[in-house]
C-alpha positions as a Markdown table, in Angstrom:
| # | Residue | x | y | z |
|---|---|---|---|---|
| 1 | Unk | -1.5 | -22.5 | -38.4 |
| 2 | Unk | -4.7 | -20.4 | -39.1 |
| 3 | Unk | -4.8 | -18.8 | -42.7 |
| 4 | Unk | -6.2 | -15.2 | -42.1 |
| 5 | Unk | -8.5 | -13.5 | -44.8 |
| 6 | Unk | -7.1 | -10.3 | -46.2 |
| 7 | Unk | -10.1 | -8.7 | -44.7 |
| 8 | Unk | -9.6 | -9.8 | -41.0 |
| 9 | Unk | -5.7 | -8.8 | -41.8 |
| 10 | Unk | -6.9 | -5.0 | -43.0 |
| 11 | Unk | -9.4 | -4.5 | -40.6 |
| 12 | Unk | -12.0 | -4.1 | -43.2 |
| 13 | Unk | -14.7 | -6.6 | -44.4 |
| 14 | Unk | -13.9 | -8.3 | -47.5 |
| 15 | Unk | -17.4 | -7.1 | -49.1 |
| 16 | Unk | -16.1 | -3.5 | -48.5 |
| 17 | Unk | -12.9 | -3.8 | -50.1 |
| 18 | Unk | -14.6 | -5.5 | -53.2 |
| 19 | Unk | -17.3 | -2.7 | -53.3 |
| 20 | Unk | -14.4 | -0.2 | -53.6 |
| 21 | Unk | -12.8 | -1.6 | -56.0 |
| 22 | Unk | -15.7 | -2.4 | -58.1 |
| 23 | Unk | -16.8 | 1.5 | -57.6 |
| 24 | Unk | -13.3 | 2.7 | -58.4 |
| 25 | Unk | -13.1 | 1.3 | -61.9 |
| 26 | Unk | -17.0 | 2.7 | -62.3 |
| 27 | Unk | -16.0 | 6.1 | -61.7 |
| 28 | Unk | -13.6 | 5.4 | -64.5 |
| 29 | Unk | -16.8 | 5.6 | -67.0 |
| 30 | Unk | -17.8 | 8.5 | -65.9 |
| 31 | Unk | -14.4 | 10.5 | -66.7 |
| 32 | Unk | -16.4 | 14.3 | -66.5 |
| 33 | Unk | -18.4 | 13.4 | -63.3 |
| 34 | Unk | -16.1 | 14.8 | -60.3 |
| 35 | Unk | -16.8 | 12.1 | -58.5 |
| 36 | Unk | -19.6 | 8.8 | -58.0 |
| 37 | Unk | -21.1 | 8.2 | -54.2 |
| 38 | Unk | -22.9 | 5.3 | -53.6 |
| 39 | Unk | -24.8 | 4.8 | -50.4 |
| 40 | Unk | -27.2 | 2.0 | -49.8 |
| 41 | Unk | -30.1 | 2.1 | -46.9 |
| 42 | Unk | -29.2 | -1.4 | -46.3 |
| 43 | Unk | -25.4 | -0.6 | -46.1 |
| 44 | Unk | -23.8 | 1.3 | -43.1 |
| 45 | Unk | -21.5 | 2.4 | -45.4 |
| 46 | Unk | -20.9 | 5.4 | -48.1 |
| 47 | Unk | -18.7 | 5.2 | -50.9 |
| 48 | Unk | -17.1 | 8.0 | -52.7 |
| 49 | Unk | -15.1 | 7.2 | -55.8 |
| 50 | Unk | -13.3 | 9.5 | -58.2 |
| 51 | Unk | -12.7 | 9.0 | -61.7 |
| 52 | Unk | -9.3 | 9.3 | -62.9 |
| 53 | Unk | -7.7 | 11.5 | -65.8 |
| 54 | Unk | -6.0 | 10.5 | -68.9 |
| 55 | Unk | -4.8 | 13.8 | -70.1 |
| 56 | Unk | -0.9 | 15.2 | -69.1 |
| 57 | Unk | -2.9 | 18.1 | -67.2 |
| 58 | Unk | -4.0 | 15.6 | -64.7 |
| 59 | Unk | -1.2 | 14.5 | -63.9 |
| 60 | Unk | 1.5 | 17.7 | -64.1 |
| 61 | Unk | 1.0 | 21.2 | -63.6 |
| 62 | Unk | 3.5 | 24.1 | -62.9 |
| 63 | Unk | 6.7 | 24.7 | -63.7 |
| 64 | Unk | 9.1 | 22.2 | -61.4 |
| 65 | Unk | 10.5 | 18.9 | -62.4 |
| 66 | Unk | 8.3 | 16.9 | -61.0 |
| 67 | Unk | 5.4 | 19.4 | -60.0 |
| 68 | Unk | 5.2 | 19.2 | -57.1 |
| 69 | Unk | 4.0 | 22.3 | -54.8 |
| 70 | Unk | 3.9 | 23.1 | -51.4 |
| 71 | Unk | 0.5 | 22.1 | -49.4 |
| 72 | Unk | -2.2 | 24.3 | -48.8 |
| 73 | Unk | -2.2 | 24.8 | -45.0 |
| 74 | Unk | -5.6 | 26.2 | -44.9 |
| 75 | Unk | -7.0 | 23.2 | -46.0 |
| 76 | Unk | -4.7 | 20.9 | -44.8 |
| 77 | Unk | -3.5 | 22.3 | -41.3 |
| 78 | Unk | -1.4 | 18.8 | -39.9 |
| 79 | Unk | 0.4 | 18.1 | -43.0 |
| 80 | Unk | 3.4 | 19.6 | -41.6 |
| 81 | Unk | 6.9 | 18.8 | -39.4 |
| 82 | Unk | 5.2 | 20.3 | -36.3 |
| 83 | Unk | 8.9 | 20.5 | -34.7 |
| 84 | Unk | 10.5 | 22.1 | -38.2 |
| 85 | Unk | 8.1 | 24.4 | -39.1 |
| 86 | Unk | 8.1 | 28.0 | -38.5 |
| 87 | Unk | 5.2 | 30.5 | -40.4 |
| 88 | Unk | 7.8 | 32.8 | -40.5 |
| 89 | Unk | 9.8 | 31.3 | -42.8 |
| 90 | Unk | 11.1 | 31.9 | -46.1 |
| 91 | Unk | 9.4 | 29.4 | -49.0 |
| 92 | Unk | 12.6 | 27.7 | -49.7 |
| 93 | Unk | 13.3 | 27.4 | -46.4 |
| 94 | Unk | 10.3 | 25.2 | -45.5 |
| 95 | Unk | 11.7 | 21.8 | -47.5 |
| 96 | Unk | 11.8 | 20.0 | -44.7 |
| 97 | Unk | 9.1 | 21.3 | -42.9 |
| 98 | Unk | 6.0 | 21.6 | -45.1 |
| 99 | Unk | 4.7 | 18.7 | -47.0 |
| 100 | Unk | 5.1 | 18.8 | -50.8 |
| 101 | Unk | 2.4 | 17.3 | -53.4 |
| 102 | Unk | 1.5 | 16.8 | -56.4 |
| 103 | Unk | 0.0 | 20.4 | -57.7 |
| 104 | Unk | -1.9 | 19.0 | -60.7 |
| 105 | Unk | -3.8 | 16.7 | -57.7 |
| 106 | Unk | -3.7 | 19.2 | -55.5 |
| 107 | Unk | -5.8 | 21.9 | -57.7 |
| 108 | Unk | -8.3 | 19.3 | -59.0 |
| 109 | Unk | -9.4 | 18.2 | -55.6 |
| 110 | Unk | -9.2 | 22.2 | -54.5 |
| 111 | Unk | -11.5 | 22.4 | -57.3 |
| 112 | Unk | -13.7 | 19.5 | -56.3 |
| 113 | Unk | -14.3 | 21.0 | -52.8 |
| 114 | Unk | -14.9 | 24.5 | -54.2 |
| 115 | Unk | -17.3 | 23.6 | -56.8 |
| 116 | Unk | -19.5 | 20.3 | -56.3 |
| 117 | Unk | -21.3 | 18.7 | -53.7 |
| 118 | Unk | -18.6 | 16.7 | -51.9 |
| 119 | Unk | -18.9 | 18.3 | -48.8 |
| 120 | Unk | -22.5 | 18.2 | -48.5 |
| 121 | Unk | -22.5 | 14.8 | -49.4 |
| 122 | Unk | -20.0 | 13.6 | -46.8 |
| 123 | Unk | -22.4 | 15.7 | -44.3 |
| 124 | Unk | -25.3 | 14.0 | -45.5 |
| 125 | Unk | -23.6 | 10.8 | -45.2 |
| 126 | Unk | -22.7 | 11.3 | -41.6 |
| 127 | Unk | -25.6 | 12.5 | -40.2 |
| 128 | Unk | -27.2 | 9.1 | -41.3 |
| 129 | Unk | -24.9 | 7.5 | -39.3 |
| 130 | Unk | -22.4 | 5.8 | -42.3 |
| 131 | Unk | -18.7 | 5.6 | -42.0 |
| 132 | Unk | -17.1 | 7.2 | -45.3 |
| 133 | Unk | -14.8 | 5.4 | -47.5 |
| 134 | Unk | -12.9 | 7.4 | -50.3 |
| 135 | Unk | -11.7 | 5.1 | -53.3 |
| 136 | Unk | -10.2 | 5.4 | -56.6 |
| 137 | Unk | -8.4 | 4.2 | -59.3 |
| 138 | Unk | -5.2 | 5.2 | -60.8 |
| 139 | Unk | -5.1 | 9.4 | -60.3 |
| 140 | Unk | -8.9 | 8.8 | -58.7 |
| 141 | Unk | -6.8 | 7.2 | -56.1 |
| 142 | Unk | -5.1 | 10.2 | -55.6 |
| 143 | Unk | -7.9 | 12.6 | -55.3 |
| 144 | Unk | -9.4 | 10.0 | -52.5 |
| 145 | Unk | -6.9 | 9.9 | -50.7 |
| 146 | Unk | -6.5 | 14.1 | -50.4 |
| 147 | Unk | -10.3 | 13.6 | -49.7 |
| 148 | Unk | -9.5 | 11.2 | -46.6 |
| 149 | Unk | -6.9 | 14.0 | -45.5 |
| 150 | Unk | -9.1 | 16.2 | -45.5 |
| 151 | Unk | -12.1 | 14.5 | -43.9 |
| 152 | Unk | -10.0 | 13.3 | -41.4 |
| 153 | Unk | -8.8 | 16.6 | -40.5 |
| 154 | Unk | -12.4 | 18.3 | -40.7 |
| 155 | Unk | -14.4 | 15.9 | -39.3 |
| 156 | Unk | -11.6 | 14.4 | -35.8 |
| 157 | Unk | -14.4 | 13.7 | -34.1 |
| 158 | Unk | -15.8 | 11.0 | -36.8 |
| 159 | Unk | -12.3 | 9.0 | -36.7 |
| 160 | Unk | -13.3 | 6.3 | -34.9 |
| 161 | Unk | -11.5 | 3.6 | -37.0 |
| 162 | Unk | -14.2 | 3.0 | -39.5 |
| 163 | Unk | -13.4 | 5.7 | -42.1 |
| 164 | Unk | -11.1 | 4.8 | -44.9 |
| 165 | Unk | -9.6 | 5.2 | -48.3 |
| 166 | Unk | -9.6 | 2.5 | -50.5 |
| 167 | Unk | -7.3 | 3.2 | -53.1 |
| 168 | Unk | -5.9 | 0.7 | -56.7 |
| 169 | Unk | -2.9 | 1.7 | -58.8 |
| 170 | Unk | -2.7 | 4.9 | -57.0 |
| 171 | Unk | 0.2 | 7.0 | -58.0 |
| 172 | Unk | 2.2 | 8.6 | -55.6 |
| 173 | Unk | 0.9 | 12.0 | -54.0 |
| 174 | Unk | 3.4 | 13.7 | -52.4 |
| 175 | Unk | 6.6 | 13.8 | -50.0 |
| 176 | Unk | 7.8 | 12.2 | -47.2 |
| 177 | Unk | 6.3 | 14.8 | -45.0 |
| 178 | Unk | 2.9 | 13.6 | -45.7 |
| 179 | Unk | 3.5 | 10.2 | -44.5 |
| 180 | Unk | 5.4 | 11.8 | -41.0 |
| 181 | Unk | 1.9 | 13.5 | -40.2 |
| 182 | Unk | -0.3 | 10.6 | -40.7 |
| 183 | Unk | 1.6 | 8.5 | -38.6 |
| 184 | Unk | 2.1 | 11.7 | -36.1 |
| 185 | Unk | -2.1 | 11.9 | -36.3 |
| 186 | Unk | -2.6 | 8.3 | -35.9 |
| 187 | Unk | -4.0 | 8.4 | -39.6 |
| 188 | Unk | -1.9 | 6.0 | -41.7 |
| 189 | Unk | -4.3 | 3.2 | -40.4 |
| 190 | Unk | -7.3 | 4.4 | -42.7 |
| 191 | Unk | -5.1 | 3.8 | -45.6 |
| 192 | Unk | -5.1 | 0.9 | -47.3 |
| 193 | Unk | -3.2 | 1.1 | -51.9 |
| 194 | Unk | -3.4 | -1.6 | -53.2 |
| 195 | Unk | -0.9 | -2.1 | -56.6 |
| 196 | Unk | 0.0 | -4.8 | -59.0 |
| 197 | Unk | 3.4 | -5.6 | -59.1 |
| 198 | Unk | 4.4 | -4.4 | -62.6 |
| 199 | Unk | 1.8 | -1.3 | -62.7 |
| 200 | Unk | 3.5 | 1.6 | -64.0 |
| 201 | Unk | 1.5 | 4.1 | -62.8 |
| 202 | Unk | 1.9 | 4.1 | -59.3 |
| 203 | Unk | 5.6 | 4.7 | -60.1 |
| 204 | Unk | 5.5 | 7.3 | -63.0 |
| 205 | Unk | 5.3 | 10.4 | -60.9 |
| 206 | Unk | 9.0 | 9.0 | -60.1 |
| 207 | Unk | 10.1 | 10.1 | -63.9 |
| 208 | Unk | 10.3 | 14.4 | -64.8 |
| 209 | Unk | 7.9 | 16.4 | -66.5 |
| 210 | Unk | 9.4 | 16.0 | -69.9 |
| 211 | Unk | 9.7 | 11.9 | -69.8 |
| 212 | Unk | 6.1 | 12.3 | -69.2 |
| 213 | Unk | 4.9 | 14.8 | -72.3 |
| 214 | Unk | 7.2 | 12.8 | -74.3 |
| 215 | Unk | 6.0 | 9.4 | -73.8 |
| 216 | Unk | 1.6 | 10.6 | -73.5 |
| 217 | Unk | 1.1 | 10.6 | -77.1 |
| 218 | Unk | 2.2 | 6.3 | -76.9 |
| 219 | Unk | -0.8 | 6.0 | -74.3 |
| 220 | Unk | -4.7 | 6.3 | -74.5 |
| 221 | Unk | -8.1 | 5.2 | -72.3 |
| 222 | Unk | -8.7 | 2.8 | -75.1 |
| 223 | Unk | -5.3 | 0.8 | -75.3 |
| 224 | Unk | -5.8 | -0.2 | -71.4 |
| 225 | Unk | -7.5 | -3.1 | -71.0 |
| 226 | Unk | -8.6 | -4.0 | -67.5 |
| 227 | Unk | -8.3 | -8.1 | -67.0 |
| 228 | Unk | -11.1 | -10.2 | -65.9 |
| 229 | Unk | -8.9 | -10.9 | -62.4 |
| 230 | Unk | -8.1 | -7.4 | -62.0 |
| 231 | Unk | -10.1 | -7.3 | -58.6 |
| 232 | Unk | -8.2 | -10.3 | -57.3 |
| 233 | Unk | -4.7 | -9.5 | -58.6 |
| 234 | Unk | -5.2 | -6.1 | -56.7 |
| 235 | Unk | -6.2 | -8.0 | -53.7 |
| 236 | Unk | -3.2 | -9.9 | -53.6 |
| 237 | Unk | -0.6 | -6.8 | -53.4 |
| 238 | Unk | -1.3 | -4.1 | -50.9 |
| 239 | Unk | 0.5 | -1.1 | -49.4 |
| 240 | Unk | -0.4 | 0.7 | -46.7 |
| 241 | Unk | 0.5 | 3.3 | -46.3 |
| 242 | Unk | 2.6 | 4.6 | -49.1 |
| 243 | Unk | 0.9 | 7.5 | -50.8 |
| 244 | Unk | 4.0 | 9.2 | -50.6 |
| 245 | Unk | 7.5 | 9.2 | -51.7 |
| 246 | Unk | 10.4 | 8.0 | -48.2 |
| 247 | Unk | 13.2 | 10.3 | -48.8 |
């Protein structure tokens, strides 16, 4: 019986994956860039990684348990129960109908799209003929894959299969509602997480507001320690896709 690589499983070259993940813990070093892109002449390929955040703010925002907000439709027109959802409707009426996200995730990559380059950059990049991959690590994750949303729904005509985001440790980003509309779009394909088995993060979003501000102060960027087989201990444990929560 033939052994497949992980790569010829994914659909993605091996080279690309490790790329990613390489550039996702880079981005980590650069904590007040908004994000890193990386585009070689001798690649066909563009990489945009996002650094993650290490302060409560980056990870909750509002006033709900968990908070979570309802999706901006403007920017995010599919990520909706086409057959549930009615404009009309009241906000507390649209729980089954609208996806939910996180709102501290939300408003940073809002924020991102408002006030940097990204979009110019992923212009750039197309226009040279590169397929786009978003990556990230830990709440970087996040943001990339909001990014890949978005590009996918801005740019329809650029899906061609070769367009993806890359993410490690990503914690969850929103509701079932967002997984529904990528599968509806023929999306969840671009979307490969990959976790380790006992990593926290990807399930702290899981715990309330005041679990997390209680239990911050115990946690800092220098008491993580990335291992030296980080990149093939990610490799070995993937998901795809589950950037949101099945309820």
């Amino acid at each position: 019986m033939a052994v497949q690589r992980l790569g010829e499983i994914l659909n993605i070259s091996e080279e690309n994956l490790k790329t990613s993940c390489f550039l996702s813990l880079k981005a980590q070093n650069f904590p007040n860039e908004q994000f890193l892109v990386e585009k070689s002449p001798a690649s066909s390929h563009a990489f945009f990684s996002f650094p993650g955040s290490w302060s409560v703010d980056g990870w909750y925002s509002g006033e709900k348990a968990f908070g979570e907000k309802e999706i901006n439709l403007q920017l995010f027109p599919s990520v909706k129960s086409i057959g549930n959802y009615d404009k009309d409707d009241k906000p507390e009426d649209r729980e089954f109908a609208t996806a939910f996200v996180n709102q501290a995730f939300l408003h940073r990559f809002e924020h991102v799209l408002k006030t940097s380059q990204l979009e110019n950059q992923v212009e750039a990049a197309l226009n040279e003929q590169k397929s786009i991959i978003f990556t990230g690590h830990s709440t970087g994750g996040a943001i990339a894959a909001l990014a890949t949303i978005w590009f996918l729904q801005k740019y329809p005509n650029a899906n061609n299969g070769a367009f993806f985001c890359v993410t490690f440790g990503s914690p969850l980003v929103g509701n079932h509602i967002i997984s529904h509309a990528l599968r509806r779009e023929k999306w969840s394909q671009c979307f490969i997480h990959f976790v380790m088995r006992y990593d926290i993060v990807p399930r702290i979003l899981l715990a309330p507001l005041t679990s997390i501000h209680n239990s911050s102060r115990k946690f800092s960027p220098s008491s993580i320690q990335h291992p030296p087989t980080l990149k093939v201990r990610f490799l070995e444990h993937r998901r795809r896709p589950c950037i949101s929560m099945q309820m």
